[in-house]
C-alpha positions in Angstrom: 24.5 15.4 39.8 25.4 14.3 36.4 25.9 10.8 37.5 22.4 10.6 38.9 21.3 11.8 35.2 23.1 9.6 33.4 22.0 6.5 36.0 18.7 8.0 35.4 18.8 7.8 31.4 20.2 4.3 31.4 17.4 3.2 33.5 15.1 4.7 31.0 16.5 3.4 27.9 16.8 -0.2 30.0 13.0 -0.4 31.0 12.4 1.0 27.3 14.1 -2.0 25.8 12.7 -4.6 28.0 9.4 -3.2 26.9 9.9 -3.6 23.2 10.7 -7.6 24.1 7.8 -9.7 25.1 5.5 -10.4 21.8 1.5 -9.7 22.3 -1.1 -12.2 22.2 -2.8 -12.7 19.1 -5.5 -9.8 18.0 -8.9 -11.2 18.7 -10.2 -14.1 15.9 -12.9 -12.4 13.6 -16.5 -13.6 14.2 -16.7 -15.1 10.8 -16.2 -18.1 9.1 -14.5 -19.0 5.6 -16.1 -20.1 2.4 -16.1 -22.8 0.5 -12.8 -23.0 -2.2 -13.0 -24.6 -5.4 -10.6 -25.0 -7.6 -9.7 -24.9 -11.3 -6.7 -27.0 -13.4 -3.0 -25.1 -13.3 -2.9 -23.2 -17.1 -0.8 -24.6 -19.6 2.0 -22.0 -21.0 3.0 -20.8 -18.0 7.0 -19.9 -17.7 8.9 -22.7 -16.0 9.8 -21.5 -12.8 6.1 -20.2 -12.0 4.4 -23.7 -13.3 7.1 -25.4 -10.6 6.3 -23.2 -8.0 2.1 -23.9 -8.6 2.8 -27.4 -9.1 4.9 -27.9 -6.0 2.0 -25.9 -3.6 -1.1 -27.6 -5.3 -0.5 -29.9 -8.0 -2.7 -30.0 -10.9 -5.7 -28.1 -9.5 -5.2 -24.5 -7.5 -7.8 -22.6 -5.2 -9.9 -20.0 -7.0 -9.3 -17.1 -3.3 -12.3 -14.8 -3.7 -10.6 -13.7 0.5 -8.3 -13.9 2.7 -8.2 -12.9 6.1 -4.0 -12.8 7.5 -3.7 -12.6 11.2 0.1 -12.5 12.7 2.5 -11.3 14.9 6.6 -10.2 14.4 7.9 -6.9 14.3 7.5 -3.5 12.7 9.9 -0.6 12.4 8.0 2.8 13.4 10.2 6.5 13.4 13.4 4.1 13.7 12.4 2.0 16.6 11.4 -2.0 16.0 8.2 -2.4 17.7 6.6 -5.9 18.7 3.4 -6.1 17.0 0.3 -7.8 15.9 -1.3 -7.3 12.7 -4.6 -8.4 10.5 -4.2 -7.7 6.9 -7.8 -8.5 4.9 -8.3 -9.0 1.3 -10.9 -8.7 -1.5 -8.8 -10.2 -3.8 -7.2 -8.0 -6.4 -9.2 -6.0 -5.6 -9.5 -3.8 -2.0 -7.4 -4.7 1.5 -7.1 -3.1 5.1 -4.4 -3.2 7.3 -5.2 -3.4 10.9 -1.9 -3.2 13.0 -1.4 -2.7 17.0 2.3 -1.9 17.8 3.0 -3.2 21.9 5.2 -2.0 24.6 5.4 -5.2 27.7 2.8 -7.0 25.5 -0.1 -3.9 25.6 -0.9 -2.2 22.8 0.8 1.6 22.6 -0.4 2.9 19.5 -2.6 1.5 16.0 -2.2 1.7 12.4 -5.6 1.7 10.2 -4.9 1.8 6.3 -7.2 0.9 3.5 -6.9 0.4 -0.2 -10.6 0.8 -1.7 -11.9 1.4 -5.5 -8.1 2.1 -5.9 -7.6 4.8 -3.0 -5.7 4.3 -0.2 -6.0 6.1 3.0 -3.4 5.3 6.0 -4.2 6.5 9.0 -1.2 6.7 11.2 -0.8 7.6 15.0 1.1 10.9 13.5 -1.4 11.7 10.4 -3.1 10.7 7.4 -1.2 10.0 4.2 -3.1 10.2 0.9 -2.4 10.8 -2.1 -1.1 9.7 -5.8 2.1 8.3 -4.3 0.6 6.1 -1.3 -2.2 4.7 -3.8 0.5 3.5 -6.0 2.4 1.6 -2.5 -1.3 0.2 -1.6 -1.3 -1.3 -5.1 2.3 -2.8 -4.7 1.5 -4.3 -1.4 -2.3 -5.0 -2.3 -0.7 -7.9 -5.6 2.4 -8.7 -2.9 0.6 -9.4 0.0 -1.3 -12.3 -2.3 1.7 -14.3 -1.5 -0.9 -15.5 1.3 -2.9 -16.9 -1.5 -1.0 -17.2 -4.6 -3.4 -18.7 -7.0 -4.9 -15.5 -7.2 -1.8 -14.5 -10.0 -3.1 -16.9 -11.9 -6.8 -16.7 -11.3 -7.4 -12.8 -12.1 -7.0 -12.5 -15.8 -5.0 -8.9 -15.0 -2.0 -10.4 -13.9 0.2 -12.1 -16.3 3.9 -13.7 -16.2 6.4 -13.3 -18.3 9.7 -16.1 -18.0 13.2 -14.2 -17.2 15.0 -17.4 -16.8 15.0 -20.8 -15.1 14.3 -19.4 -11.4 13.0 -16.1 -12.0 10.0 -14.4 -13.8 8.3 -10.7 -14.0 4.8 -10.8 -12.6 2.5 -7.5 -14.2 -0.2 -6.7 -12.2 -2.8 -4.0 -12.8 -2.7 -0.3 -11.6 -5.2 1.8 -12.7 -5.2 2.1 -16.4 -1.8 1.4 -16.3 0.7 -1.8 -15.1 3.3 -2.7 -12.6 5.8 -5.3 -12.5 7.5 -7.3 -10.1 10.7 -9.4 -10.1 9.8 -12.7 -8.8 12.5 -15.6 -7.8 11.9 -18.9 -6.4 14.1 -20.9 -5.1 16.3 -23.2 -6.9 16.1 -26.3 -4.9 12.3 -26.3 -3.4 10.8 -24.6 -6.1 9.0 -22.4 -3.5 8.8 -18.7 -4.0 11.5 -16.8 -2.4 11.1 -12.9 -2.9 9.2 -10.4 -5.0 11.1 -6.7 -5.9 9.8 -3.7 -6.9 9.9 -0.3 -7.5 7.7 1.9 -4.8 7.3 5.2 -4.0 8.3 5.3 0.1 5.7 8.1 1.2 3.5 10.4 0.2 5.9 13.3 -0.7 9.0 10.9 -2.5 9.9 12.1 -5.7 11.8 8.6 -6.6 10.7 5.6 -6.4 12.9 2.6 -3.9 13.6 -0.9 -4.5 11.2 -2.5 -2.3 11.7 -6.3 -1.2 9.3 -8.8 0.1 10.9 -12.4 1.3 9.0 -15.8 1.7 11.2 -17.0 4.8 9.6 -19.9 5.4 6.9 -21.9 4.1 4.2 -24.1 5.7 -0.2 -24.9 6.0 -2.9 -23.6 7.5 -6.1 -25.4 6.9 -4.4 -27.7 4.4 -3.6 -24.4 2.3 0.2 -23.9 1.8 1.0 -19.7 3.2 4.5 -18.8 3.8 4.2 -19.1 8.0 7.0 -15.8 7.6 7.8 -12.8 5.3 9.7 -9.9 5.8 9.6 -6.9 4.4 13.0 -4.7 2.9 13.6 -1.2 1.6 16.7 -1.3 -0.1 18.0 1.6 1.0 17.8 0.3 5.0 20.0 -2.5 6.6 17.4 -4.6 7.9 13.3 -5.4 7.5 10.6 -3.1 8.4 8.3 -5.6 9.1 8.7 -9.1 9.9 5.7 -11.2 9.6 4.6 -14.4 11.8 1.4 -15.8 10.5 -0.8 -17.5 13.2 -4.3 -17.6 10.9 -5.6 -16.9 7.8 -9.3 -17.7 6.3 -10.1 -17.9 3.1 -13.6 -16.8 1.4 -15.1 -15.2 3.8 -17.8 -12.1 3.1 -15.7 -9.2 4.0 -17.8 -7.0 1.8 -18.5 -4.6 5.2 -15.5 -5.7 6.7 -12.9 -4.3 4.1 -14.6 -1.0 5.1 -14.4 -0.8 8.2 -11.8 0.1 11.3 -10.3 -1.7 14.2 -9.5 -5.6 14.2 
């Protein structure tokens, strides 16, 4: 009898992890259309590092990103299991995002994530509860100025942020929170110039009563549209071994109207 069981649990755990291996298809493209970018000349007086890293993605003259619209794929960690997943992450710049996220089993959505960041609230709305609340506002913020990685000009472009030179391949990036300021740790890479991770100190969840070192990686860098978007991130808590998320980007549009569309749910 207990060789039947135990036959019976590897077959489970078998057909569980062949179902947590074949990637989704893309979520559905959005039924509008990007804006027009302009751009503006690259400040003066910017610390060294930071001036490379905008002179290497744009030369002289960087997009003024109003919106971006982030569609991907990769993997997310959920309750300790890595889920294949598809993800759509849209942004008012500096301003508001929502996260819409399907996590897949054999390729079909199993369960969704809806989380929005508005008039400096967030709200995410997980498969096992809502979490609000001072500590997940101040997360939303974090990943509202890190998530701009997508479009990078925007560090420059809103007067609220500001940079600040540590030392030839590092600065600290201060972004607004409130009435108040956060600050990230940003390196670039020594060789390409290219930005290679952003650290900073978040709360985890709603109820932590320390904040965690919290890492996001530029893995690899590439265009879409003639706009230069790391084409991979990933996504660290210090205290883990490996990324909770990693990121595959397969669109992103820029200046669209997402007035409505930053308020609402689904993909």
């Amino acid at each position: 009898m207990l060789v039947w069981i135990a036959a019976g649990l590897v077959v489970v755990v078998g057909v569980g992890w062949l179902g947590l291996q074949p990637q989704p298809d893309p979520l559905p493209p959005p039924t509008f259309s990007a804006g027009a970018v302009e751009t503006v000349p690259l400040p003066d007086g910017l610390p060294t590092p930071v001036a490379r890293f905008y002179e290497v993605l744009y030369g002289d003259e960087i997009p003024v990103v109003d919106s971006a619209v982030i569609s991907g794929r990769g993997t997310m960690r959920i309750a300790g299991i890595t889920f294949p997943a598809r993800w759509r992450f849209s942004h008012v710049s500096g301003e508001a995002y929502r996260h819409y996220i399907e996590l897949t089993a054999f390729g079909r959505p199993v369960m969704s994530v809806d989380e929005h960041f508005l008039d400096g609230s967030a709200t995410l709305d997980l498969p096992f509860g809502v979490s609000t609340g001072p500590n997940v506002d101040q997360g939303a913020n974090l990943a509202l100025w890190a998530e701009a990685v997508w479009m990078p000009s925007v560090w420059v472009t809103d007067g609220r942020a500001g940079w600040v030179a540590v030392d030839d391949d590092t600065a600290a990036l201060t972004v607004p929170f409130g009435e108040a300021t956060e600050t990230f740790t940003v390196r670039f890479d020594p060789t390409t110039g290219l930005l290679a991770s952003m650290e900073s100190m978040r709360f985890k969840d709603q109820d932590a009563t320390a904040k965690t070192l919290w890492l996001n990686e530029a893995v690899g860098w590439g265009e879409f549209d003639g706009q230069p978007v790391p084409l991979r991130a990933t996504v660290i808590w210090a205290d883990e071994s490996s990324p909770w998320a990693d990121l595959l980007t397969d669109e992103v549009i820029y200046n669209a109207d997402l007035a409505d569309y930053v308020r609402q749910d689904g993909p």
